[in-house]
N, C-alpha and C positions, 0 to 999 in steps of 0.2 A: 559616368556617375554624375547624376546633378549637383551644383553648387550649393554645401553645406552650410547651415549658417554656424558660425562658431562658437555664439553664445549658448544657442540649445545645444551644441553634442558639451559644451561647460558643464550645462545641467543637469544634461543625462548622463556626463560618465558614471557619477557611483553608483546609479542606478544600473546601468553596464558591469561594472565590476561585480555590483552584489548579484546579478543575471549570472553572471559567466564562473560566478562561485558558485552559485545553487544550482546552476547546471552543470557543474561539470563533472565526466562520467571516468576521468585519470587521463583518457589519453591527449590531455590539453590541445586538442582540435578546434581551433579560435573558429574556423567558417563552419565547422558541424556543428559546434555550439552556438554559436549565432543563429542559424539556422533552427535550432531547438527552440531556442528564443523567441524566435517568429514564429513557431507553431503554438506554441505556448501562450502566446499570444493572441492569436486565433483562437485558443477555445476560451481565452478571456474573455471574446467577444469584441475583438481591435477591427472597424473595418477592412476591409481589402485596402483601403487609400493607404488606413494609419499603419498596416502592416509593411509595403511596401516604403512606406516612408523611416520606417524605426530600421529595416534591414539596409536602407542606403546608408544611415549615420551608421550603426553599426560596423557596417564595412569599411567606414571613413575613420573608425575609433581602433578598428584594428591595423588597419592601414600607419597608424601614429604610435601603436605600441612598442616596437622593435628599436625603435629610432630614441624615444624619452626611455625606453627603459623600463618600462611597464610591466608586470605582470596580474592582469585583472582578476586569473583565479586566485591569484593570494591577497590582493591589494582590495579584493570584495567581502564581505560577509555575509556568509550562505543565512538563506533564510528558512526556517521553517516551515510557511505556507507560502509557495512560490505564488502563487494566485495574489499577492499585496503586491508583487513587484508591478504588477499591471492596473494597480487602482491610478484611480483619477488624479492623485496626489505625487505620482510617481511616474513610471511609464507613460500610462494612459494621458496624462494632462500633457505630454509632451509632442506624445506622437499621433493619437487618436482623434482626428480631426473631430468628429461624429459619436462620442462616444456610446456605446449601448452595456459599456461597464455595471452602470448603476440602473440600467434599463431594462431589463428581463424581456423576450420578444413577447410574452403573455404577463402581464403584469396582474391581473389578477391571480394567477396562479401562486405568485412567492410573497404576494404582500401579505402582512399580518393580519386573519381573518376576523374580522370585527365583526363581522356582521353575522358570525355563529353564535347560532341559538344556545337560550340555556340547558336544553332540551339536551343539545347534540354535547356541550360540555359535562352534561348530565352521564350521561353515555361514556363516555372516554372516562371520564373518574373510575366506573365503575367499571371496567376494560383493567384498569392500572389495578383497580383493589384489589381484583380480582387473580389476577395474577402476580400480586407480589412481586412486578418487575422490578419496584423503584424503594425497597422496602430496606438499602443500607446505605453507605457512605461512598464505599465503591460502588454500586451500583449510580448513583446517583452524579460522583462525579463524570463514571463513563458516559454518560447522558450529556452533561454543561459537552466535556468535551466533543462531541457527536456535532452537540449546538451549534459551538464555536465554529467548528471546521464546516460546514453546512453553509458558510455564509448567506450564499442564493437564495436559501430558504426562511422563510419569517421562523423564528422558533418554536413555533408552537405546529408550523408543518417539519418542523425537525423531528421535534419529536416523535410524529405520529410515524415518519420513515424509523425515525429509529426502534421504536416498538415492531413495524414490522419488520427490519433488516438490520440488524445493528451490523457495522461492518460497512457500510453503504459508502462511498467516495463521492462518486459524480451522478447524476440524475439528472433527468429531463422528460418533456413530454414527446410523444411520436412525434409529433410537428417537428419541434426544436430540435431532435435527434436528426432527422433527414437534411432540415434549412440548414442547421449550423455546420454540422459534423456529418453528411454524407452517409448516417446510419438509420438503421430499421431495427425494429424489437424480433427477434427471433421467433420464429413460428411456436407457439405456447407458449414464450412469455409471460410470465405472472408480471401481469403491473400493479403498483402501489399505488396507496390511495391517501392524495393531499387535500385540504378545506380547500375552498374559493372566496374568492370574497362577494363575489354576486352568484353565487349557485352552491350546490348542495357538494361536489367531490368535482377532483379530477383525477386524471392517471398519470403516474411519472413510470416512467422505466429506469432499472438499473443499468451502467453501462456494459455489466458484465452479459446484461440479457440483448445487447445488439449486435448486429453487422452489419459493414461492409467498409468505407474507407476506414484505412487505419487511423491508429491514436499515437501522439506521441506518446515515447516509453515511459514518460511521467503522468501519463491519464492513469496508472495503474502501478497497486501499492505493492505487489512481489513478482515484475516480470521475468520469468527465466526465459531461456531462448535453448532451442533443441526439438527434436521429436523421439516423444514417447508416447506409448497408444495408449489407452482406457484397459485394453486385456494386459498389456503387461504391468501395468500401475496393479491391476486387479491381483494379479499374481506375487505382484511385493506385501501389498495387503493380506493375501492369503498366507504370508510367512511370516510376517507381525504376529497375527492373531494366531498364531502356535504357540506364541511367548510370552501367556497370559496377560495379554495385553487386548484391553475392548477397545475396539476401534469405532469411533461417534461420527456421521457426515453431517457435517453444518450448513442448515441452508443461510447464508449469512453474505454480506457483503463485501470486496475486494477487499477492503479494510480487516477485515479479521478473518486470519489466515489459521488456527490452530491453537490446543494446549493440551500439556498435559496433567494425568494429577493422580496421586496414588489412592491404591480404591481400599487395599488391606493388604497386611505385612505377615509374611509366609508364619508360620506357626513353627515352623521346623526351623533350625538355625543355619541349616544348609539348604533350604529354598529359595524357591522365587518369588518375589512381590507379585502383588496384579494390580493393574497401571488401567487410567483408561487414556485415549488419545484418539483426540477429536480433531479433523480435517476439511476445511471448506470445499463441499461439493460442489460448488460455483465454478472454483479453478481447473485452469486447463491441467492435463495430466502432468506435466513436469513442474509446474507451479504445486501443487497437490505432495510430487516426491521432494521437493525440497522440503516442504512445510514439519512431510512426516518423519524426515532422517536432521530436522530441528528439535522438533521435542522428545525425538527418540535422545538424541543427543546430549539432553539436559537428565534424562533417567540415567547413562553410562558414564556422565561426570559428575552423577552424585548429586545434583544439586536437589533431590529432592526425597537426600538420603541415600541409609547405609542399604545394598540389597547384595545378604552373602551369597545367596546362588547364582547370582549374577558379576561377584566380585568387586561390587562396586562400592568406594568408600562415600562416608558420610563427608559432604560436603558443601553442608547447607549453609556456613558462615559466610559464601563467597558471598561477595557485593552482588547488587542484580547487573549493573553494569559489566563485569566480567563473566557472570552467567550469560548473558547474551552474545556477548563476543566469543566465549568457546563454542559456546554452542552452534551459534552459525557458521563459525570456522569449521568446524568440522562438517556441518552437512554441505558447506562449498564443497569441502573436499569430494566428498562421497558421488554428489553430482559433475562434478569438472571427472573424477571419474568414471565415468558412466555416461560422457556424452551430453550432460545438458552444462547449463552456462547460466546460472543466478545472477543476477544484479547484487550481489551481496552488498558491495562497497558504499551502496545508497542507505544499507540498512545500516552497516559500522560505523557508516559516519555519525551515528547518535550516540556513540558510542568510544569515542576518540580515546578517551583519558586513562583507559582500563586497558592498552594494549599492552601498560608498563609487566603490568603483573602476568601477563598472558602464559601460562603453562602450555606449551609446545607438546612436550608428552602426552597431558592427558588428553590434547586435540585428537593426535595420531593414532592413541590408543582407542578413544571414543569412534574416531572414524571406520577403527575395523570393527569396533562391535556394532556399530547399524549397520554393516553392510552383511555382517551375519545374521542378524536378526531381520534384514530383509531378503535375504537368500542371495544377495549376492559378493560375496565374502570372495578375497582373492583364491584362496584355497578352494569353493566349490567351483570354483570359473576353471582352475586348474584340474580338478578332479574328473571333470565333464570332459576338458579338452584332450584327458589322456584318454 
């Protein structure tokens, strides 16, 4: 290992520690997590020099942990958009010799289009009016946010991605997908369409529309791990939609994964509601069965109400904070059942403060009625095997 200077790894520890908290995946594996760091890094846009330069301190910084007594996942604070751990101010001014941070390899593509006509602003109004995309408060805030996290992009090509894809993560052009990240747009890819500053559009790709070298597990907002095919995903859907329940496929972006919402309340006092639940068609199949055995999850704990023929109490006073945390508690379960392996713990951690209250029961009890309501219930697994 080359001779460190010891004033920079000074500067970079807490930037280390807050790294090694926002990555960390529980099994506190100091070199795997290092290692994520420097990929993470990479699709910051850190040269190959500044990569290999931040992974030697790094190794130097772990090297020193064991002995002062350190522990960087607790002694950091995780951050929300890990993409700042890598600005110029941070990371990036430390290690990135050459920065291309604040440099997009096309720069007319992400700068702010000044030189769009009135014409073409003419047009887009009447795009927005005309559909009533941006017509409430929610609505509107889910936009700034879209904004914000967008950073690469000037706001006003935010926008336009977000009109066509709401849900969108990461984007880029063919070019930049191959140079930076070793990817291609999939054969019929739909690509989107951003202002220029000196020409009339260009095309971005979503990442969900590429292949080939892989992403680290943080390019992407619900990874599960496992195999499950499209025909049997089709066949858990085809037992959903028995239990008055309409099932909506969203063409939407990594970023938005599903919801549900009740459509009318049985007439009869021993019926069943009808629900609808919407799933992003983007996702691979086992991403797709998590999403659907979540908002199924949120109908059998009530939270969106009393449904007698289904037994399910009214239990819409719960915080949303513990709505989420049952709810995904129990669709882990139902998948770690069943063979696949959700990243849940990336999703809980937003989630921290509501474990207090955590109902164990209605997790357990939740998790066996999605797996009846998607035909696979311990009992018909039983029934079949006799």
């Amino acid at each position: 290992m080359p001779a460190l200077d010891m004033s920079l790894m000074e500067r970079a520890e807490p930037h280390f520690c807050d790294a090694f908290a926002t990555y960390d995946r529980g099994d506190r594996d100091l070199v795997r997590t290092a290692q994520e760091i420097t990929m993470a890094g990479k699709m910051a846009g850190f040269t190959k020099r500044g990569r290999r330069r931040m992974l030697d301190y790094l190794y130097g910084f772990i090297d020193t942990l064991e002995e002062r007594g350190v522990d960087p996942f607790e002694k950091g604070c995780r951050v929300d958009d890990p993409s700042t751990l890598f600005s110029s101010d941070r990371l990036g001014g430390l290690f990135n010799a050459n920065p291309t941070l604040q440099r997009p390899a096309q720069s007319d593509l992400f700068r702010t289009p000044d030189g769009q006509q009135p014409r073409e602003r003419a047009l887009i109004d009447q795009l927005i009016a005309a559909t009533k995309l941006y017509d409430s408060s929610d609505a509107i805030q889910q936009l700034f946010a879209f904004t914000i996290r967008l950073r690469e992009f000037a706001p006003f090509n935010a926008m336009l991605l977000h009109i066509q894809k709401p849900g969108l993560t990461h984007a880029a052009t063919a070019h930049d997908w191959w140079q930076r990240f070793g990817r291609v747009p999939k054969k019929g890819a739909r690509p989107l369409l951003v202002l220029r500053m000196k020409g009339p559009v260009d095309f971005v790709f979503d990442v969900q529309d590429t292949e080939g070298k892989d992403l680290p597990v943080d390019a992407f907002s619900f990874p599960t791990f496992g195999n499950l095919s499209d025909n049997r995903f089709a066949e858990f859907m085809r037992a959903v939609s028995k239990e008055k329940i309409d099932l909506v496929q969203l063409d939407a972006g990594d970023g938005q994964a599903g919801w549900i919402r009740l459509l009318a309340r049985s007439k009869n006092d021993k019926g069943k509601n009808v629900y609808q639940l919407a799933y992003n068609r983007n996702h691979a199949a086992p991403t797709r069965f998590v999403t659907v055995a979540h908002e199924l999850a949120h109908l059998y704990l009530g939270h969106l109400g009393a449904d007698n023929g289904r037994r399910v109490p009214d239990r819409r006073h719960t915080h949303h904070e513990l709505m989420e945390v049952e709810a995904e508690m129990a669709a882990y379960l139902v998948a770690m059942r069943n063979g696949l392996e959700p990243r849940s713990e990336s999703y809980l951690s937003n989630y921290k403060g509501a474990f207090e209250d955590l109902n164990l029961y209605a997790v357990t009890r939740t998790a066996n009625a999605v797996e009846t309501a998607m035909g696979i219930s311990a009992q018909k697994l039983w029934n079949e095997k006799a």
